[in-house]
TORVO-893835 format. One record per atom (N, C-alpha, C, CB): residue in one letter; x, y, z. Coordinates in steps of 0.2 Angstrom, whole numbers, plus 5000, padded with zeros to 4 digits. Glycine has a CB too. Example, Ala and Ser with C-alpha at 12.3 -4.5 7.8 and 13.67 -1.06 7.14 Angstrom:
A506649725039 A506249785039 A506649845039 A505749785045 S506449895035 S506849955036 S506450005039 S507049975029 
end
This chain:
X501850925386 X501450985388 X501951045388 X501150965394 X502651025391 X502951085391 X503351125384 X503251065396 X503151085376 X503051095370 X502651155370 X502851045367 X502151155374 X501551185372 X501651255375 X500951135374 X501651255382 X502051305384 X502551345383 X502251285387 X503251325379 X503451365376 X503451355369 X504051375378 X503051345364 X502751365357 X502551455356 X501951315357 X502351455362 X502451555362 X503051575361 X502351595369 X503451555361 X503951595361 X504451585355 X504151575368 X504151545351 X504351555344 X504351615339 X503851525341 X504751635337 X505051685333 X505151765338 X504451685325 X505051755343 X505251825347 X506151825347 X504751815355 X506351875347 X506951905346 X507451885351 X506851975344 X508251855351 X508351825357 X508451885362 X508851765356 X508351935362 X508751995367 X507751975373 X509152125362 X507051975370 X506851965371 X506451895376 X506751995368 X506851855372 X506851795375 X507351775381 X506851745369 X507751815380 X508551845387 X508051885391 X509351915383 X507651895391 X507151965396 X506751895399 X506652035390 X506351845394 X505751805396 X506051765403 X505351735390 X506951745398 X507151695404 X507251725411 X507851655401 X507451785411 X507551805418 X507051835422 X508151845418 X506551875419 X505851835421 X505551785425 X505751815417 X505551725419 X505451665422 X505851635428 X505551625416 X506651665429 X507051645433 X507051685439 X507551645430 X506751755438 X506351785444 X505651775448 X506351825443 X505451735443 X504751715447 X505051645450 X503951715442 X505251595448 X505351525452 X505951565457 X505551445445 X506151615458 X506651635465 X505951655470 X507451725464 X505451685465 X504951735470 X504451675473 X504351815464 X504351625469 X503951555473 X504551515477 X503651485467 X505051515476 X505351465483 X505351515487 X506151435483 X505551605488 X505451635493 X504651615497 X505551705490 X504351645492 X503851645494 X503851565501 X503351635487 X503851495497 X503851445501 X504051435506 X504151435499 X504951485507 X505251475511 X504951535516 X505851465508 X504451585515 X504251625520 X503551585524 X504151685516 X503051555518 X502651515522 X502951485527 X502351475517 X503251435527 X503751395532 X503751435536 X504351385530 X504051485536 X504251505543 X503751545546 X504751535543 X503151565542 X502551595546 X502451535550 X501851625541 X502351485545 X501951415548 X502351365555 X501951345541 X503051415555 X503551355560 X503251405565 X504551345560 X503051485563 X503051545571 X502351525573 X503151655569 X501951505569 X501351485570 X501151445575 X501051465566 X501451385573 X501551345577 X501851355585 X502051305573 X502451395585 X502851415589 X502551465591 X503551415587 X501851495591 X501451545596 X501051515599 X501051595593 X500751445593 X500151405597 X500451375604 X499851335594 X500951345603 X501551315609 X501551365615 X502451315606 X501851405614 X501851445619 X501051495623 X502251495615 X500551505618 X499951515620 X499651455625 X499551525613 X500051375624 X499851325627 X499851335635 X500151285625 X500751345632 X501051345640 X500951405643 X501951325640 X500851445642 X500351495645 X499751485648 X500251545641 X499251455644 X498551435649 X498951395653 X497851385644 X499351325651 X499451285658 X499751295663 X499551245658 X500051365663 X500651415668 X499951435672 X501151495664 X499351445666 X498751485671 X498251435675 X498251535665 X498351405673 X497951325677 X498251305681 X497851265672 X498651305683 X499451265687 X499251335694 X500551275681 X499351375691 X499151455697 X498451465699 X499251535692 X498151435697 X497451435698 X497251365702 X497051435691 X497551335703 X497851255706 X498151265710 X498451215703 X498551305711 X499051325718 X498651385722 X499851365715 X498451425718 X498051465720 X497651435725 X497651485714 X497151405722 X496651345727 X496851335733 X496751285724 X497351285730 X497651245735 X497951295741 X498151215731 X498351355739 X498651365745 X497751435749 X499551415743 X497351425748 X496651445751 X496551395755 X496151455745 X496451345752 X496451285756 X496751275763 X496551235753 X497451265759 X497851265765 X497751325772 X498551265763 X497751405770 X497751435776 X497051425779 X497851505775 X496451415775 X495951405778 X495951325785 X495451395771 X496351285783 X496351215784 X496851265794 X496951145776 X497451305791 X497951335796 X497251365798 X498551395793 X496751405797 X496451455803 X495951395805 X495851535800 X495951355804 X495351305809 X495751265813 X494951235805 X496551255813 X496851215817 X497051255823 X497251185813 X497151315818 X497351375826 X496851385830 X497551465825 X496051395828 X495651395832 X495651325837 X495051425829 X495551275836 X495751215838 X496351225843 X495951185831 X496851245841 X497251235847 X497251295852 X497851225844 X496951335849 X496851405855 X496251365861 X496251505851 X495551325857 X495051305860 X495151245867 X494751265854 X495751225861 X496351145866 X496651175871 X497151085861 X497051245871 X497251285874 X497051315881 X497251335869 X496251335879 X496051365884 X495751295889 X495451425881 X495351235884 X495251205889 X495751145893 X494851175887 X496451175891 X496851145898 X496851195903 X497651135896 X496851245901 X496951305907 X496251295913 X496851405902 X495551275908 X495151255913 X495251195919 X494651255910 X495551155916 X495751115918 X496151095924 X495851095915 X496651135921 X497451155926 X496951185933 X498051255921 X496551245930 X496251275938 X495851235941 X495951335938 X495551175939 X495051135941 X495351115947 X494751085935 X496151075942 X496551025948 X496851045953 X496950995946 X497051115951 X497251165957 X496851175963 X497251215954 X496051195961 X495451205966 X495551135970 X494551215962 X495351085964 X495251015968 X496051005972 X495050945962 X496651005968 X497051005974 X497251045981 X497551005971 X497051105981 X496951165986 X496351115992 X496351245979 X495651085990 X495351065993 X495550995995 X494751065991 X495850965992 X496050905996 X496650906001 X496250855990 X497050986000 X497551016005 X497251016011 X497751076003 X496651066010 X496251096014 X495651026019 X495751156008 X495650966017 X495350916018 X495950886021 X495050876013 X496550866018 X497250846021 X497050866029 X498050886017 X497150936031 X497350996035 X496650966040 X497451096031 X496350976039 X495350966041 X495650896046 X494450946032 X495850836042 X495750766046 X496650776050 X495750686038 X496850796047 X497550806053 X497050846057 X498350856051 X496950876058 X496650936063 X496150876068 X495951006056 X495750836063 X495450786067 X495650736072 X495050766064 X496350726068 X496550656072 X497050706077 X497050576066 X497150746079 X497350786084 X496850796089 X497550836081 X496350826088 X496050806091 X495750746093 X495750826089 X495650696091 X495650626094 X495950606096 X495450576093 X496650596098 X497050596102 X497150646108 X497350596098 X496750676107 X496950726114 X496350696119 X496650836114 
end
């Protein structure tokens, strides 16, 4: 086949056929360029999808954390109210045992008071 291909080029003069070959030797440089440029669109291509990736999953991970730390302060404001709640009902408590210790003082003092009196 490749007879057939250069059969054209029969009886053309050689300074012209010095012109076809370099030509011909400039277009097979302009297809491996070429080649060798595809490539590397195709490696950057690749190497944008990559990166376009790890960018969503940077954005998903943040939206994750995101969440999550919502959660958590929400989880912090129930626990503080919680412990203000536990907080206050010791304090009621505290005064409760106070009153009742105060009256069992005050009952202490009452029955001394009485057995002093029975003794007199």
């Amino acid at each position: 086949m490749s007879w057939a291909v250069e059969e054209w080029k029969e009886g053309l003069s050689p300074r012209v056929l010095q012109k076809i070959h370099e030509l011909e030797s400039q277009v097979d440089k302009l297809k491996k360029e070429r080649q060798q440029r595809q490539f590397q669109l195709e490696s950057l291509e690749a190497a944008l999808q990559k990166q376009k990736q790890k960018v969503e999953n940077e954005k998903n991970e943040a939206a994750t954390l995101k969440r999550e730390n919502q959660s958590l302060m929400e989880l912090c404001d129930s626990l503080e109210k919680a412990k203000q709640k536990l907080s206050h009902d010791l304090q009621v408590k505290e005064s409760q045992v106070n009153i009742q210790s105060g009256q069992l003082n005050s009952s202490k003092k009452d029955i001394e008071r009485l057995e002093q009196e029975l003794k007199r």
